[in-house]
N, C-alpha and C positions, 0 to 999 in steps of 0.2 A: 147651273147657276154660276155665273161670273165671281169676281172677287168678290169681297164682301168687306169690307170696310171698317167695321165694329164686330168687336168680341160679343160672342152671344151673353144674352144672360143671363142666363141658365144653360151652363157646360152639360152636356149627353152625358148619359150613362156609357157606362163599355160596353155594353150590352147591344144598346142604338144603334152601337158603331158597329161592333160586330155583326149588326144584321142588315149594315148598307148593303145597297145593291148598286153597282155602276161602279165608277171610276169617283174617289173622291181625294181632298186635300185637308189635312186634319191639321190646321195651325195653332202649334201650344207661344205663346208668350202675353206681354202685358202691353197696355195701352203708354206707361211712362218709360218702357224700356228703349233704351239709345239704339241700341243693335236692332230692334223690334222695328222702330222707326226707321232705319234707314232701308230694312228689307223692306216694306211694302211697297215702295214703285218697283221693284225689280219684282214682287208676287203679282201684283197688279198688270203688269206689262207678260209676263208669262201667260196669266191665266184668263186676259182678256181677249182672246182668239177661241177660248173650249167653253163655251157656254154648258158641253155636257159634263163637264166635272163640278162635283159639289165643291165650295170650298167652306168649312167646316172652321171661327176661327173660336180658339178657347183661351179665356184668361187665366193663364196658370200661376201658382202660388201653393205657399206650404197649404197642407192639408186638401189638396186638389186632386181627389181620387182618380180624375180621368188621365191624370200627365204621370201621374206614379205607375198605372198601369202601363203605361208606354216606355217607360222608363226615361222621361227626360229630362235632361240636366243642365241645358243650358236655352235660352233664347236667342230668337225664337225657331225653333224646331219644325220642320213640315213633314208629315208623315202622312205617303202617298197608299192611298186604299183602291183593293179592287177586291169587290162584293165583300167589303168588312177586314181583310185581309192584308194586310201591311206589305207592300212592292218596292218601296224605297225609301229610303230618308235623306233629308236634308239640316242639318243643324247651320246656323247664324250663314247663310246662304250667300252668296259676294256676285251673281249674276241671274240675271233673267234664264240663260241660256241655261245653266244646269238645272235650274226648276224648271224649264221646258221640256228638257229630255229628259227630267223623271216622271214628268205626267207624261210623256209620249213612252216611256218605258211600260207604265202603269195600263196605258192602255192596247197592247199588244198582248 
């Protein structure tokens, strides 16, 4: 599945995630967030050549057990999974090109 556009809504359990299978992209931030906005054509333009990576996006905020468990602290954050398992991250990201080569990191 390509990028994905909208924050889901209803955020996964840790659980879900820990029991992905494949290559996926877990994105923590908000819909009014400035840095959030300006990443998404650079996630978009990454992730629109891997149809087989999931991209996973989640609205984080106080009380968001899913972004606590990950430990994250700033937007918006990309934390690249294989089979549930965390291969790289990215925090407030400034090109296409290093979100490319952590999904291609991701999937080797």
């Amino acid at each position: 599945m390509p990028f994905s556009p909208r924050h889901l809504s209803t955020p996964p359990t840790r659980e879900a995630i820990d029991a992905l299978k494949g290559v996926a992209v877990l994105e923590f931030g908000t819909p009014w967030c400035g840095f959030c906005q300006r990443a998404q054509p650079l996630i978009q333009q990454a992730l629109e050549d891997q149809a087989a990576v999931e991209h996973i996006k989640v609205e984080d905020g106080p009380g968001q057990r899913l972004g606590r468990s990950f430990g994250v602290k700033l937007w918006p954050t990309l934390v690249f999974l294989k089979d549930g398992k965390e291969v790289a991250r990215l925090v407030r990201p400034d090109s296409a090109q290093a979100i490319h080569d952590a999904v291609r990191k991701t999937q080797d």
